[in-house]
C-alpha positions in Angstrom: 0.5 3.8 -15.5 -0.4 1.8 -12.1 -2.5 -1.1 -12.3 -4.3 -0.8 -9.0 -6.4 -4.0 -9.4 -2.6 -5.8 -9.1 -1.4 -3.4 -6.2 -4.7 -4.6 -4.8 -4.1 -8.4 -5.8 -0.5 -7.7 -3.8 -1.7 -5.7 -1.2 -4.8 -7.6 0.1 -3.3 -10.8 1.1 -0.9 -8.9 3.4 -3.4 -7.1 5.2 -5.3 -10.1 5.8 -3.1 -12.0 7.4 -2.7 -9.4 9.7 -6.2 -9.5 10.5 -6.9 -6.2 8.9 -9.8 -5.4 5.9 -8.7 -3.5 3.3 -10.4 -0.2 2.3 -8.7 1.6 -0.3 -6.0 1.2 -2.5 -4.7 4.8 -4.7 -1.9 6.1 -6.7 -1.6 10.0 -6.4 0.5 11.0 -9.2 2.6 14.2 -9.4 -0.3 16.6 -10.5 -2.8 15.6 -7.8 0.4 15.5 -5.0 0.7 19.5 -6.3 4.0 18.4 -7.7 5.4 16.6 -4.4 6.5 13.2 -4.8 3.9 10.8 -5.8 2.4 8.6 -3.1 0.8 4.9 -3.5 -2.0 5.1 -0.4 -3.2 1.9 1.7 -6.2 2.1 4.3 -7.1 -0.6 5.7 -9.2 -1.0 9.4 -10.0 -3.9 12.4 -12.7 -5.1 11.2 -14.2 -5.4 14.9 -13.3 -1.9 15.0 -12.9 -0.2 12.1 -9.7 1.7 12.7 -5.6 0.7 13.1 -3.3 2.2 15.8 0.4 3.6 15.1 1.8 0.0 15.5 -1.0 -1.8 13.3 0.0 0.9 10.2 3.9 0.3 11.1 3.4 -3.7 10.6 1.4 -3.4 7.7 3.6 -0.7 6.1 6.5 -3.5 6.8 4.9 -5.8 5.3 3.5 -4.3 2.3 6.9 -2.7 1.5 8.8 -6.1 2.1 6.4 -7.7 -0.2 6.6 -4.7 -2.9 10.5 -5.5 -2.6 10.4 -9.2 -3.2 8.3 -9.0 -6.7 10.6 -5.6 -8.2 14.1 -8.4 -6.9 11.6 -10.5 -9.1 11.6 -8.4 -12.3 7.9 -6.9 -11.3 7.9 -3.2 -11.0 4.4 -2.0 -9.6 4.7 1.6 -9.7 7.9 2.8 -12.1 9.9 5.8 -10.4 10.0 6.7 -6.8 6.9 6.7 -4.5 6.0 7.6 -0.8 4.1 4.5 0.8 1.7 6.2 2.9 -0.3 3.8 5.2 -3.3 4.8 7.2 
């Protein structure tokens, strides 16, 4: 099970200080990937302009993976098993 009000809780902060609004937070498991690996989705926008380029998604992916990395080195496991990080 993924808690996605603490993914959020996680998640949020880090697209903030980018400057970024977060829009979505979801966990697609294996039945709704069709099978495929399961995939922990982030959208976030510009608030001035409501969408993120390649480089905006790269930084935010960085930093939402490098924060995912600290808490698990911390004994917190978000999502248990393997994942895809897909941010848009």
């Amino acid at each position: 099970m993924v808690d996605i009000a603490r993914i959020t809780e996680v998640v949020e902060p880090e697209a903030k200080a980018l400057g970024f609004d977060l829009v979505r937070v979801k966990f697609i498991g294996h039945s709704e990937a069709g099978g495929g690996e399961p995939a922990l989705q982030i959208m976030a926008e510009r608030p001035e302009t409501g969408q993120l380029v390649i480089a905006d998604c790269a930084a935010l992916s960085h930093r939402i993976s490098d924060r995912i990395d600290a808490l698990e080195a911390a004994g917190e496991m978000l999502v248990d098993g393997e994942y895809r990080l897909e941010v848009s």
